[in-house]
N, C-alpha and C positions, 0 to 999 in steps of 0.2 A: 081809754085803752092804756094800760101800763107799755111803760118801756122798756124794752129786755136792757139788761145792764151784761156791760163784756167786763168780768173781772179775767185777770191774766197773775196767774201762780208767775212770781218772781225769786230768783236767790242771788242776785246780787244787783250794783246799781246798773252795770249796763244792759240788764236784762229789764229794770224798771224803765230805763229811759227810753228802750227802743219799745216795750209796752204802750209808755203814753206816745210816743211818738205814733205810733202806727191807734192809735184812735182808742188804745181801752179806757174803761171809767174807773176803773181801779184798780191796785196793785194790789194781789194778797203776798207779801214778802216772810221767806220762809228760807230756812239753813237746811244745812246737810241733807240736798238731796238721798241720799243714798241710804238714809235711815227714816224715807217716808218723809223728811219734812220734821223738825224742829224749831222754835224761838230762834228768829236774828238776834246776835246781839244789839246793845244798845247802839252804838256808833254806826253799824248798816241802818239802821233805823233812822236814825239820826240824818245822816246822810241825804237817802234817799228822799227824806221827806221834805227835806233842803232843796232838793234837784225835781223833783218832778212837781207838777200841776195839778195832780189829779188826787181821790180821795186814796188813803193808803190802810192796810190792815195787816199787821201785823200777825202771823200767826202763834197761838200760845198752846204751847205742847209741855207737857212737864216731863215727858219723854218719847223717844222715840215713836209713833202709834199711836200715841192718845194724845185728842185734841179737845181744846175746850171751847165751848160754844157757847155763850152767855153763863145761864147756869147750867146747863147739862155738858156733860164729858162723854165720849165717844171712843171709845177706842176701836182703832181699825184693824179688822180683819189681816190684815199682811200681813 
């Protein structure tokens, strides 16, 4: 039987650290709320991945809404 994995949307460190704290298995860290979620810069990245435990994923947006997923790109509805 698979195991459900709890990933927890992050935008900055103290939201990754109370994340792993409280038991997720990974961080997906992302910028600017307020535009659906953007690329961290490198330094939050950096950071975070210095401070917490757990596996971490960076989201990669080349703009606001569109998100890239391996090879395939998405753009979101909102």
């Amino acid at each position: 039987m698979e195991k459900n994995i709890l990933e927890i949307c992050c935008y900055n460190l103290d939201s990754a650290l109370v994340a792993a704290d409280a038991g997720a298995d990974r961080v997906e860290l992302c910028a600017d709320p307020g535009a659906g979620g953007t690329t961290p810069g490198i330094g939050l990245i950096k950071a975070v991945r210095k401070k917490i435990g757990i596996e971490l994923f960076p989201l990669y947006g080349s703009a606001a809404g569109i998100f890239i997923f391996g090879r395939r790109v998405r753009r979101d509805a909102a």
